[in-house]
Each structure stands twice: as C-alpha cells, then as structure tokens.
C-alpha positions as CSV (number, residue, x, y, z in Angstrom):
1,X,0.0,0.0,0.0
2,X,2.5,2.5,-1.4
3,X,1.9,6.0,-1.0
4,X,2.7,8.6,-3.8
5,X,4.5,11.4,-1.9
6,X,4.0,15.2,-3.5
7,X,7.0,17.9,-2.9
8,X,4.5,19.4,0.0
9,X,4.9,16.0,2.0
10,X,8.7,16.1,1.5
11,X,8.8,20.0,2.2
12,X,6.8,18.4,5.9
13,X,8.9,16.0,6.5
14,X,11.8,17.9,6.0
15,X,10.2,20.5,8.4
16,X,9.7,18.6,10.9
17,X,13.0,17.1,10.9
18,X,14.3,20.3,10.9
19,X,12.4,21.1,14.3
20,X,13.0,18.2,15.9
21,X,16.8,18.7,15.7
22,X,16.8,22.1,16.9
23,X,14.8,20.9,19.6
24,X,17.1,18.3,20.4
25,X,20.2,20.6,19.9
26,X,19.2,23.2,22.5
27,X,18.1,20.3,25.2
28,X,21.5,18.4,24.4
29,X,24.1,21.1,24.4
30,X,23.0,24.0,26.4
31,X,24.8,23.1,29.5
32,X,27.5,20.9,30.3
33,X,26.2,17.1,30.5
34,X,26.4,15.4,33.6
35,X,25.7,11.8,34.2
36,X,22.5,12.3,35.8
37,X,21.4,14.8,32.8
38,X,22.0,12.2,30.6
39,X,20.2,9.3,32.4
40,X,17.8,11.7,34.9
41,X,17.5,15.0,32.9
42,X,18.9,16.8,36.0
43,X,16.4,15.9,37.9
44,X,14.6,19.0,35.6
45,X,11.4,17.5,34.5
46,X,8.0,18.9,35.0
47,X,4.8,17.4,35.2
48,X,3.9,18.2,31.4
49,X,7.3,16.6,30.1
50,X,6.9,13.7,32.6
51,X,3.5,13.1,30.9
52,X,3.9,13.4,27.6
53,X,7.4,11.4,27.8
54,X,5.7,8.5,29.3
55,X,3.3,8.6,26.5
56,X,5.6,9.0,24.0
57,X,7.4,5.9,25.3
58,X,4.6,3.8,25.1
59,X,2.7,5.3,22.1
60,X,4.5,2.8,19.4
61,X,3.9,2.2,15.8
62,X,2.2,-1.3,16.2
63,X,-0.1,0.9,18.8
64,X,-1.4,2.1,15.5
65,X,-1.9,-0.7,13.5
66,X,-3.7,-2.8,16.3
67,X,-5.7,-0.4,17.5
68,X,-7.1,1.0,14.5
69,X,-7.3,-3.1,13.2
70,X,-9.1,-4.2,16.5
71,X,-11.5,-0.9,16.4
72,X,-12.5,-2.4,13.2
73,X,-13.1,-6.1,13.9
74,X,-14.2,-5.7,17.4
75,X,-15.2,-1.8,18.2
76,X,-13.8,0.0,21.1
77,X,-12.9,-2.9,23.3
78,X,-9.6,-2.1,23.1
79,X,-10.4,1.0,24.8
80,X,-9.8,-1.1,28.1
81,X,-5.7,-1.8,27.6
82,X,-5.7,2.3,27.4
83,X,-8.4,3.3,30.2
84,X,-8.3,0.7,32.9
85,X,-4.7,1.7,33.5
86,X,-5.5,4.9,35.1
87,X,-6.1,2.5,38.0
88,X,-2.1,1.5,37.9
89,X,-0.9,5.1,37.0
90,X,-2.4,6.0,40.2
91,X,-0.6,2.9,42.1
92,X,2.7,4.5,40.2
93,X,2.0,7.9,42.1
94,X,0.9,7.1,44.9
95,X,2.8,4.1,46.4
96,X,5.4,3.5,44.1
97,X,6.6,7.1,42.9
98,X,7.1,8.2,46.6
99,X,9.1,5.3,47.5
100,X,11.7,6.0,44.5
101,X,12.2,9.1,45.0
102,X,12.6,9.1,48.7
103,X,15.3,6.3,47.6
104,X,16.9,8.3,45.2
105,X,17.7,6.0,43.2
106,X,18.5,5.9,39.1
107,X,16.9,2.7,38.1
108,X,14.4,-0.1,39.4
109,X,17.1,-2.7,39.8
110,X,18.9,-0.5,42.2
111,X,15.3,0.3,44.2
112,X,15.5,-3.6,44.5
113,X,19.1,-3.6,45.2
114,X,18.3,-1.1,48.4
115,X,15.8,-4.1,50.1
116,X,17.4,-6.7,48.9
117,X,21.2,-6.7,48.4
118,X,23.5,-6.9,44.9
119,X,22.0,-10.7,43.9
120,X,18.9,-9.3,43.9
121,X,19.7,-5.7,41.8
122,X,22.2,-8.0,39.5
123,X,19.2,-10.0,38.7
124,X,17.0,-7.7,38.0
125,X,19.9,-5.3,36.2
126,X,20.1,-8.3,33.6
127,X,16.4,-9.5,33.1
128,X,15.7,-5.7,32.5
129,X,18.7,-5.4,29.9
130,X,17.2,-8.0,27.9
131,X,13.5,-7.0,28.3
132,X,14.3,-3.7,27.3
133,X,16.5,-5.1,24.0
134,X,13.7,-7.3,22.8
135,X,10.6,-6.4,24.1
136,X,11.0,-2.6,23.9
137,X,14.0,-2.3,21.4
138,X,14.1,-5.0,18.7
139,X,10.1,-5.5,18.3
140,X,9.1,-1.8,18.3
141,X,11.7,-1.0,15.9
142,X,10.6,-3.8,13.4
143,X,6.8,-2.3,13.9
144,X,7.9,0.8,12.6
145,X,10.1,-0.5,9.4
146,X,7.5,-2.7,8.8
147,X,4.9,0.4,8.4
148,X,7.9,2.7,6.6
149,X,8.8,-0.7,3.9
150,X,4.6,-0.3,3.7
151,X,4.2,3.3,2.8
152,X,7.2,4.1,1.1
153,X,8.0,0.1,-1.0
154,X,12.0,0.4,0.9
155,X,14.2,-2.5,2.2
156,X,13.4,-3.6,5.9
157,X,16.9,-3.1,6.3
158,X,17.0,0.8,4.9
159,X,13.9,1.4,7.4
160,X,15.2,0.7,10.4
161,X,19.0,1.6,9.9
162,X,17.5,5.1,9.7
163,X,14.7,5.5,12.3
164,X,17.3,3.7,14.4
165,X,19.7,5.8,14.0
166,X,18.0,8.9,14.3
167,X,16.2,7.7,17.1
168,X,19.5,7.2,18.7
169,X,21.1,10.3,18.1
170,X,18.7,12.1,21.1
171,X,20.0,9.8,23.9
172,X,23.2,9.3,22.4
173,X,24.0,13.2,22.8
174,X,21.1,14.7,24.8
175,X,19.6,11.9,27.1
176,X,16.7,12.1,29.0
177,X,16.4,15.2,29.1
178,X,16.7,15.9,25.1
179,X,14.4,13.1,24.3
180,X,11.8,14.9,26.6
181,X,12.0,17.8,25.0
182,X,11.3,16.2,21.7
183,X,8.5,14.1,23.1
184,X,6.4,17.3,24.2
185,X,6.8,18.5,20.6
186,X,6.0,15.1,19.0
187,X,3.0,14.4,21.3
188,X,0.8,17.3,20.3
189,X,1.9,16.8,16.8
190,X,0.6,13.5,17.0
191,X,-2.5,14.2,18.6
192,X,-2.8,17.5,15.8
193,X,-2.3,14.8,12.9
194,X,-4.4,12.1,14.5
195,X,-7.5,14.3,15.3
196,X,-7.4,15.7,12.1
197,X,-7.5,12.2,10.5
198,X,-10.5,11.5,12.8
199,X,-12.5,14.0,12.1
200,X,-12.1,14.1,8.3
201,X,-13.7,10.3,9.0
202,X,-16.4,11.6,11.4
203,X,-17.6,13.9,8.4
204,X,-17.2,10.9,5.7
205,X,-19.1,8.8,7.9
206,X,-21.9,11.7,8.0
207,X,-21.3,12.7,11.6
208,X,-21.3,11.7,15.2
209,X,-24.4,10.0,15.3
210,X,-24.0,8.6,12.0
211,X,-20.8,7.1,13.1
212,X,-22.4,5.7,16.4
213,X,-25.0,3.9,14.5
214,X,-23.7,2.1,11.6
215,X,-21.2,-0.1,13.1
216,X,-23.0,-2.7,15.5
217,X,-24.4,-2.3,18.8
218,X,-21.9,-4.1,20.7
219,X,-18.9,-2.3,18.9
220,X,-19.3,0.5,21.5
221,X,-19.1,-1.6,24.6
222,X,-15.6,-1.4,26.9
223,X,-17.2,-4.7,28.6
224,X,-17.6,-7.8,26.7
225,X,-19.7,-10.7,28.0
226,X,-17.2,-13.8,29.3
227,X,-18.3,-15.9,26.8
228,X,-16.4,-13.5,24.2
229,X,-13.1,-14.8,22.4
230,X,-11.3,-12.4,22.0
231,X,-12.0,-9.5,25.3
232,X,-14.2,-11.7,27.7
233,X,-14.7,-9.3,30.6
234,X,-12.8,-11.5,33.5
235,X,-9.9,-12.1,31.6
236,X,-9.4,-8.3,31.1
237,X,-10.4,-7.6,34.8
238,X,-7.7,-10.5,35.9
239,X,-4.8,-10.8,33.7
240,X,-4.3,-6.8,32.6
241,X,-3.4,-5.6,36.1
242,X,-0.7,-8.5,35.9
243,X,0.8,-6.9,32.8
244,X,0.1,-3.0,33.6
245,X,1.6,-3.5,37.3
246,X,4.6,-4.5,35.5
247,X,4.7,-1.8,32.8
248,X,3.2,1.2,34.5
249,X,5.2,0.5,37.9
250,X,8.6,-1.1,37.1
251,X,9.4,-0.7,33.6
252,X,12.7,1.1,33.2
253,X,11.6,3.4,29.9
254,X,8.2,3.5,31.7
255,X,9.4,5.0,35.4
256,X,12.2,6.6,34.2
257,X,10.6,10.4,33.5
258,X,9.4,10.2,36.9
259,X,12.6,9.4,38.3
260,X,14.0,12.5,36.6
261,X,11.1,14.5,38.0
262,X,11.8,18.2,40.0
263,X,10.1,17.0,43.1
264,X,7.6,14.9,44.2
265,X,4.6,16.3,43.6
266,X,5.9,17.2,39.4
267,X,6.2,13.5,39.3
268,X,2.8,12.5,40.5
269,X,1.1,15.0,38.3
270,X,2.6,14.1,35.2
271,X,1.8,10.7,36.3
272,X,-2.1,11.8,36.4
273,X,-1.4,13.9,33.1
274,X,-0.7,10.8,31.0
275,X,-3.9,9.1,32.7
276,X,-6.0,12.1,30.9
277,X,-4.1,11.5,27.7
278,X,-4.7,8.1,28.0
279,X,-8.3,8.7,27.2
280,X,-7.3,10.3,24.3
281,X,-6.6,6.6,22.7
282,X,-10.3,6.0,21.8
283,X,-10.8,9.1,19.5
284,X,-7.4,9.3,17.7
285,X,-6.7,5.2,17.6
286,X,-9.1,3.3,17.9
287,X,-12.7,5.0,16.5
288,X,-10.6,5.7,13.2
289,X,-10.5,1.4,12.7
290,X,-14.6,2.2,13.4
291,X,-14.5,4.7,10.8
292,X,-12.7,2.5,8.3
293,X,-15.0,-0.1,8.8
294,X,-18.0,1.6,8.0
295,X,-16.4,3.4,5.2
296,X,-14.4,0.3,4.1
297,X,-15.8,-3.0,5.2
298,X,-14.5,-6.3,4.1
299,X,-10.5,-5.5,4.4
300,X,-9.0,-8.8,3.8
301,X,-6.6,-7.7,6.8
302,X,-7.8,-5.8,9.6
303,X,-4.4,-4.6,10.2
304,X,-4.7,-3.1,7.3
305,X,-7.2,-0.5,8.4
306,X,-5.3,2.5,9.5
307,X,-3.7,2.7,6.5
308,X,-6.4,2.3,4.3
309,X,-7.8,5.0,5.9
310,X,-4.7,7.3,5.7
311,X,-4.7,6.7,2.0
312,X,-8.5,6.9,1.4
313,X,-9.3,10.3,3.4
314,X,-5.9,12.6,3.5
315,X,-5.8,14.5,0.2
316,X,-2.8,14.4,-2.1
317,X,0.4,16.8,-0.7
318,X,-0.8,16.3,3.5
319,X,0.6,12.2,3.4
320,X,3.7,13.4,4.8
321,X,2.0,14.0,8.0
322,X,1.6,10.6,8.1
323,X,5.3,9.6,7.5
324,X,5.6,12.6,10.7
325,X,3.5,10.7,12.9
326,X,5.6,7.1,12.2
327,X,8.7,8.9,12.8
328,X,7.4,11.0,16.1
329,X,5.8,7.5,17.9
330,X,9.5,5.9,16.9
331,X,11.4,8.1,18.5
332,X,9.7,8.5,21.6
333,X,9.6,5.1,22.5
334,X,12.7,3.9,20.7
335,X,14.4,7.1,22.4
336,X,13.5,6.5,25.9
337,X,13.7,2.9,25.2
338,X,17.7,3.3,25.0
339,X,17.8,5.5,27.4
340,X,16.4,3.3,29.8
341,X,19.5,0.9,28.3
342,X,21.9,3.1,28.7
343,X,20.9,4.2,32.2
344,X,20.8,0.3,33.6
345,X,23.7,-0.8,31.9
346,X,25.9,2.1,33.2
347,X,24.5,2.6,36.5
348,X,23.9,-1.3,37.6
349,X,26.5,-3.2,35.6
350,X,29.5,-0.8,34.7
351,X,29.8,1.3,37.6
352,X,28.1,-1.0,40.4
353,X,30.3,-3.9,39.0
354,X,33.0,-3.6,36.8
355,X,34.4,-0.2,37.5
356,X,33.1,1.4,40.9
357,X,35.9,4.4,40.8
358,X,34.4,5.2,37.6
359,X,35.1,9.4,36.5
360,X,31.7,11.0,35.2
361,X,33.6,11.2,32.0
362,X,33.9,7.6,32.0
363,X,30.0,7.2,33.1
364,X,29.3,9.3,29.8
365,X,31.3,7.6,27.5
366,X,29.9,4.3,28.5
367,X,26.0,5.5,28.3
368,X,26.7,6.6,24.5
369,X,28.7,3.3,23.5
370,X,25.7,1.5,25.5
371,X,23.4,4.1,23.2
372,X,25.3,2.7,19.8
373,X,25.2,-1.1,21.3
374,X,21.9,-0.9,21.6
375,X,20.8,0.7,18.3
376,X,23.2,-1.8,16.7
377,X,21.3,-5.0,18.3
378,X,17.8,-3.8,17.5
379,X,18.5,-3.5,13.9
380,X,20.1,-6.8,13.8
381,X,17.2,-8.3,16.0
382,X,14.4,-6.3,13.4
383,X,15.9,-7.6,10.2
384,X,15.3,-11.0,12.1
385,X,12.4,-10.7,13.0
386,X,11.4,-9.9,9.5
387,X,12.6,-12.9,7.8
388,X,10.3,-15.2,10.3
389,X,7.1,-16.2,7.9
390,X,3.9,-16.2,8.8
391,X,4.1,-14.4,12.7
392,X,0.9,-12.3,13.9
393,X,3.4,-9.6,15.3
394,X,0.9,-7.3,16.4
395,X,-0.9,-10.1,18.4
396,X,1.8,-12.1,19.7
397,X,3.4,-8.8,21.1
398,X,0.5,-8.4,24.0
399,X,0.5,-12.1,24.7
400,X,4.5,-12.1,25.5
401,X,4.2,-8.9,27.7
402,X,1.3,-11.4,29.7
403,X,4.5,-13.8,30.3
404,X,6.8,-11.4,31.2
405,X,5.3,-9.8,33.7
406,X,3.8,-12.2,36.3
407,X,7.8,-12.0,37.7
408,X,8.0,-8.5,37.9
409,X,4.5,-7.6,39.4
410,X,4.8,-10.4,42.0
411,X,8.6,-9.2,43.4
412,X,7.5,-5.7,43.3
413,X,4.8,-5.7,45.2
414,X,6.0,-7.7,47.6
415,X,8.6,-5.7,48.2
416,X,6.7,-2.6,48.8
417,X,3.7,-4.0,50.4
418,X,5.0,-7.2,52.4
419,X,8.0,-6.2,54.8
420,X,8.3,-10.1,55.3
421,X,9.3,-11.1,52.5
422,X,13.0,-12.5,52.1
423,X,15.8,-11.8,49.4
424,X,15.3,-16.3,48.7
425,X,11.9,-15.5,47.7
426,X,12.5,-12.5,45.3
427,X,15.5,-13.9,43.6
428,X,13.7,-17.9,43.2
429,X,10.6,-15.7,41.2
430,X,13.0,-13.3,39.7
431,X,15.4,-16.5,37.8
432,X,12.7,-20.2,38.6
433,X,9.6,-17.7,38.2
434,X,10.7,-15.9,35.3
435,X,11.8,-19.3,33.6
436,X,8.4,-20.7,34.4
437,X,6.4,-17.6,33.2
438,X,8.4,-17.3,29.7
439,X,8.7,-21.0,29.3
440,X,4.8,-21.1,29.7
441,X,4.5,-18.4,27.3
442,X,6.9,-20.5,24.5
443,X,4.6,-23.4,24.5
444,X,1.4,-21.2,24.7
445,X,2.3,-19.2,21.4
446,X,4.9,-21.6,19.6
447,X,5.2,-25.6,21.3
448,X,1.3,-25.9,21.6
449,X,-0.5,-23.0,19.8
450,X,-3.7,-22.2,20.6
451,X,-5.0,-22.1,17.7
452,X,-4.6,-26.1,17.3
453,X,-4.8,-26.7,20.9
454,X,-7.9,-25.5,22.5
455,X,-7.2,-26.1,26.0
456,X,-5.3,-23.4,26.9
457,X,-7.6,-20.0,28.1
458,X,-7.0,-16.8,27.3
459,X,-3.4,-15.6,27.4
460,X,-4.6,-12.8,29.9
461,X,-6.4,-15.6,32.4
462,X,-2.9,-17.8,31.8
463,X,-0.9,-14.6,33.1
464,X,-3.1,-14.2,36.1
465,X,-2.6,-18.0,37.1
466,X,0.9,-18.1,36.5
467,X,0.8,-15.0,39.1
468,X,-1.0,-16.3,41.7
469,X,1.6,-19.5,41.6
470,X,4.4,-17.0,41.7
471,X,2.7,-15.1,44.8
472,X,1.8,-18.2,46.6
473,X,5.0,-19.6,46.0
474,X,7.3,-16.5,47.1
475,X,4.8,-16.0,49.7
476,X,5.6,-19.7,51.5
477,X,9.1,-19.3,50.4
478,X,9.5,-16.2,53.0
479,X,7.2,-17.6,55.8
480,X,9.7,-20.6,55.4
481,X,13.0,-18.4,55.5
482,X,14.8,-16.2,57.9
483,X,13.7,-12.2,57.3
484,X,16.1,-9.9,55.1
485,X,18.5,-7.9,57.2
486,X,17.7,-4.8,54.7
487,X,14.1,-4.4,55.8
488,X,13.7,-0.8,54.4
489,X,14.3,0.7,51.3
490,X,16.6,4.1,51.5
491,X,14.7,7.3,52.9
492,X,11.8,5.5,53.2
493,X,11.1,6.9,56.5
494,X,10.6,10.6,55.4
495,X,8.7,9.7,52.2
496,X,6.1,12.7,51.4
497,X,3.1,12.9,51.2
498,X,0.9,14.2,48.4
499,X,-0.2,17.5,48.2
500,X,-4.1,18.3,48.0
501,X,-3.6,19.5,44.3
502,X,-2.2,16.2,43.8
503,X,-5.2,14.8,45.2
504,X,-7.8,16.5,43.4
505,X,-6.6,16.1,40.1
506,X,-6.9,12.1,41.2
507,X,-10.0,12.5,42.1
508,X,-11.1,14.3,39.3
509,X,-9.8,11.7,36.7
510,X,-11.0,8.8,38.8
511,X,-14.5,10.4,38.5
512,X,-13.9,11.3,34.7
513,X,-12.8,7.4,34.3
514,X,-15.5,5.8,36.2
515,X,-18.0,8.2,34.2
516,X,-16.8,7.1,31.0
517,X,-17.1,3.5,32.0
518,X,-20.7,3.5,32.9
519,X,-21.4,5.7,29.5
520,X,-20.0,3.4,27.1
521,X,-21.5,0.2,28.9
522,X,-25.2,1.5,27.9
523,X,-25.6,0.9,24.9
C-alpha cells in the first residue's frame, strides 16, 4: 500500500525534521552534560514533560496498527488496555513514585538492590537489559520498518538503519532530558495529525451520530460478555493488572521520567497527566478502525485498516503527516527505550560492578557506547524478526508482555507492600519464576499453539494463574526463611506525602474514568 509522496509532503517531513533537531540541539548542548542529565534529565522534568514522555514511550507504531485493526473487527474494546490503566498510573503515584524518590535511586534494579542486596539488583539489572533489548528495542523497531517498507516500498533493512539511528542520536547526545524535549513536541503533533485524521472520517461517515449507528451495537461496549473470544470481561479484569503493574510501575523506559522528576509532587502529576491523555486513545486510535469499517468494510486484513484510511481520506500533498507521525511515535519510544538501556547498563553493571571508581567522564562515554550497542542489536534483531514467515506480530506482542510480567509484578509488590518477604523469595521468582512464566509463554504461542490446541484459556487468564503460583509460592518461600536484614528501602522513613492539588486532580480523573465507564456500557 504505497503512498505517492508530492513535494508538499517532502517539504513536511523535511520540516519537521528540521524542528525536531533544533529541539534536540538546545536540550543536548546548552549546558555541560552530567551523568545524571544524561540518564535523569537533571532531575529538571515537569509534570507536562513527565506526561507526555511517558506517553511518547509507550505510544509505538504497532499501537497504531492494532488499535485501528481491532476498532475495526471488534469496536472499542480495546479502549480497556488504554483506560483501565489509570487504576495502575495511580498505584505508580501514589505508592510506588514516593518510595523511589525518597530512595533516590537511578533505576528499578537498584530500588530492589536497596531491600534486597547486589544478587537481587544483579538479577533484575540483567532480566531488564534483555526486556528492554527485545521487548522494547528489537520489536518496536521492526513495527515501525515494517509500516515505513509499507508506505514508502524500501528495504526492511534501509527502514530501520534510519529510524534507528536517528532515534538514537537524542540519547546518544542529549539523554533524557533531550528526548523529553522532543517528546512534548511530538505528542501534540501527534494528537494535531491524529484528530485531524478522525475528524475528516467523522464527516465521511456523516457525523457523530452517523458514526455511532452504523457499526453494531456491541462495537461500543468497553465490557464484553465472558463468553467473548477475544475480550471476555474476566480475563481483562484479571490478567491486565498483571501486565500493567509490571509496565506502568517497574518498567525502566516506563518510570524513568518520573525518576528525573523536579520534586515529588511534578512526578505525580505528570503521572495523572498521561492518565487524561490516555483517554485520548479511543478518538485518535481506535474510533478511526470504526471509521474504516464503515467506510471500508470487508478488508481482507484488519491490520490493514489505519492505513487504508490514511490513504482513502488525506488529500494528495498532506501524506507526509503521516510519515511525521511514524517517525514522532518511533522516536519517543525507541528514544527513551535506549535510554532506559543506557541508564541500567551504566548505573547497575559498569559502575556497580566492573568499574566502581568510575570518573563522570567515564559514566558518559559508556552510556553513549551503550546508546550505539543498543541501536546496533535492534537493527540486527528487526531484520530477524522480518525474515520469520507467517508471525501475527501485532498479536503475539501483548501475549509475550502477559508472560513477562507475572515476575516482575509479583517481586515488586511484595517488596513494597510485604515487609516479610526475604531476598530467597524475590530472587527464586526473579530467575525459577521468570523461567516458568516465559517457558509457559513458549509453549502457549509456539510448542502448543492455541490455535490447534484448544485447551489453553486466554493468554490474559494464563498470566493471572501463573501470578498467583508465583505469589503463593514466594509468599511460602518467606514464611519458610529467615527475614532480610535490609528491611527498608533508603529514605523511606521521610517519604512525602501528596499535596491536596495532587489529590484533586486524582479525584477528578478517577470520577472522569468511572464516568466514562458507565457511559460506554449503555448501549
């Protein structure tokens, strides 16, 4: 589905380019870089940046495809992944968030390392390293070659050599702080193009209520009946607080703009700002694969619908906003993605293990080769990817997040919630938990598909189970051992508390969320 590009969409995309680099110049090289500018901005970052750099980082390229292809086969259902996380964005603020930051600390593996001694940060240092590589790196950087080699008929390996690379160049030379920057620019750009895509379908369709009655009656329900394949309410309800307790509260790229946050309270409301932009996702993602469908029904592939609506509705010269927007959601979460590298790598392996006396030039130097390592791997890893026949990318990609999680969710909340538990408990589910979680997860989607073996339940329901063995078993693991010497996490004792503005912009979403739940279960 090429796209025949007039000299107004080059004269945008060079634009843009253009902005984006004086952006990233001023962020990068208006003061002398520090290591904790390049890994924590400083410690500079206010609630706007916070929010719109977490949602950069996990507004991806396949977050457009599936969306737009599940609004068309199944209606807003997908709405849940985006809206019921407000309820782990506000465990982030609230219980995690405080606890970080009255640690001080640069990265989750060192949080873990305060409660629980080296093993345990050494762990977690690696299983984040190769999370980050693969699940953040390597898969969201063949999503977005996959949709450049779409539009524009190029080599998979041409596509991702340069969005790699130019993803790269803001935390290679800028860090945190730079990508930041760009994110704030790219979000609203993003949200400009997106709109303006969605309402050019609203009018095609022949308005609101035109749009809201063509497509089926169940295609605007959030809440599916348990009997339904694909959503069924209980497996939502279950199994995606497994997987957003594990992305929302201890992903590295996730956390990491709060950890660079001014204070406290900047931190939790940027955390409560990309809640509200969170609800954002139905409008500009998902009602457009509504739109396509009523337009467009019968698309051979539903993946296929946001772009079939890109090159349906935009008129001839504005298709470079499109190539804008694949470029903007690429290098906000490749961007922060290798950031998040960089800052584990250095700050957990380099320094913590192989060279503690480590000058801050030498902290540098190592986050930018870490920076070039990393952009290296994931276009090795892409063009791999690629040459794999017949893989349902954008579909296998939520199931493996279920089966990396369960881990993650269960040593974390323990360790915050459960001053019992023991260092033998966190490391057995961090290395004999993990093992069992992804092994699981290899026989679910390649051993023993489901698809030929009809046993299995839904991937969501198997990530609950395999967190409730994981809990039960780390739980009887620490009632059998001796307690942890390193009961308390650093500073931990003068934790704040939030402020009352903090409070009522909570309350406000909560109400807004709960709101928008009831409305969209009425019909």
């Amino acid at each position: 589905m090429l796209i025949k590009l007039h000299y107004l969409d080059y004269s945008i995309v060079a634009l843009y380019l253009l902005i984006l680099l004086y952006i990233g110049y001023k962020a990068s090289f208006g003061k002398k870089k520090e290591g904790e500018h390049l890994f924590l901005a400083g410690k500079s970052l206010s609630w706007y940046s916070i929010g719109f750099n977490m949602w950069g980082t996990n507004v991806g390229p396949s977050m457009l495809l599936a969306f737009a292809s599940i609004g068309y086969s199944t209606g807003i259902v997908a709405g849940n992944f985006e809206w019921y996380a407000f309820v782990f964005l506000f465990l982030l603020a609230m219980v995690f968030a405080p606890r970080y930051l009255a640690g001080k600390v640069t990265t989750m593996p060192e949080f873990m390392g305060q409660r629980f001694g080296d093993g345990t940060r050494n762990i977690l240092a690696w299983y984040a390293l190769i999370k980050i590589l693969i699940s953040w790196l390597s898969l969201g950087l063949f999503a977005g070659g996959f949709l450049v080699r779409q539009i524009l008929g190029i080599p998979m390996w041409q596509s991702v050599i340069v969005l790699v690379l130019f993803a790269g160049l803001f935390a290679f030379a800028g860090g945190l702080k730079a990508i930041a920057r760009v994110n704030v620019f790219q979000m609203v750009l993003l949200i400009l193009v997106s709109l303006m895509l969605t309402i050019i379908g609203v009018n095609k369709v022949g308005g609101v209520a035109a749009l809201f009655h063509r497509a089926p009656r169940e295609y605007w329900n959030l809440i599916q009946p348990a009997s339904d394949p694909n959503y069924p309410w209980h497996a939502i309800l279950l199994g995606y607080p497994v997987s957003a307790i594990a992305f929302f509260c201890t992903d590295q790229a996730m956390v990491q703009s709060v950890l660079g946050a001014r204070n406290l309270e900047q931190g939790q409301l940027g955390v409560n700002f990309i809640g509200w932009l969170k609800i954002l996702s139905l409008p500009l993602f998902i009602i457009p694969g509504i739109i396509c469908f009523e337009l467009f029904p019968g698309l051979k592939d539903p993946s296929e619908a946001y772009m079939t609506l890109v090159t349906q509705l935009f008129p001839p010269g504005l298709n470079g906003l499109v190539i804008v927007v694949l470029i903007a959601v690429l290098v906000g979460t490749i961007g922060s993605s290798l950031n998040a590298l960089s800052t584990v790598f250095t700050t957990d392996i380099y320094v913590k293990k192989i060279n503690p006396a480590a000058s801050n030039a030498q902290v540098i130097h190592t986050g930018r080769m870490t920076v070039l390592a990393g952009c290296l791997f994931a276009i090795g890893m892409a063009i791999a990817i690629d040459s794999i026949k017949g893989l349902n990318l954008f579909d296998v990609f939520q199931a493996v997040l279920g089966f990396i999680a369960p881990s993650l969710s269960v040593v974390f909340l323990l360790a915050v919630f459960w001053k019992r538990t023991t260092r033998l408990a966190v490391n057995f589910t961090l290395s004999w938990g993990s093992a069992i979680s992804l092994g699981t997860g290899i026989c679910y989607l390649w051993v023993f598909p489901k698809d030929q073996y009809l046993i299995w339940p839904h991937y969501l329901l198997l990530s609950f189970y395999i967190f409730l063995l994981l809990l039960i078993l780390a739980v009887l693991i620490s009632l059998t051992g001796k307690p942890t010497v390193m009961a308390e996490q650093a500073g931990a004792d003068v934790m704040q508390k939030p402020s009352r503005l903090v409070w009522r912009m909570w309350i406000a979403l909560v109400i807004v969320m709960i709101s928008l739940y009831i409305f969209f279960n009425g019909f």
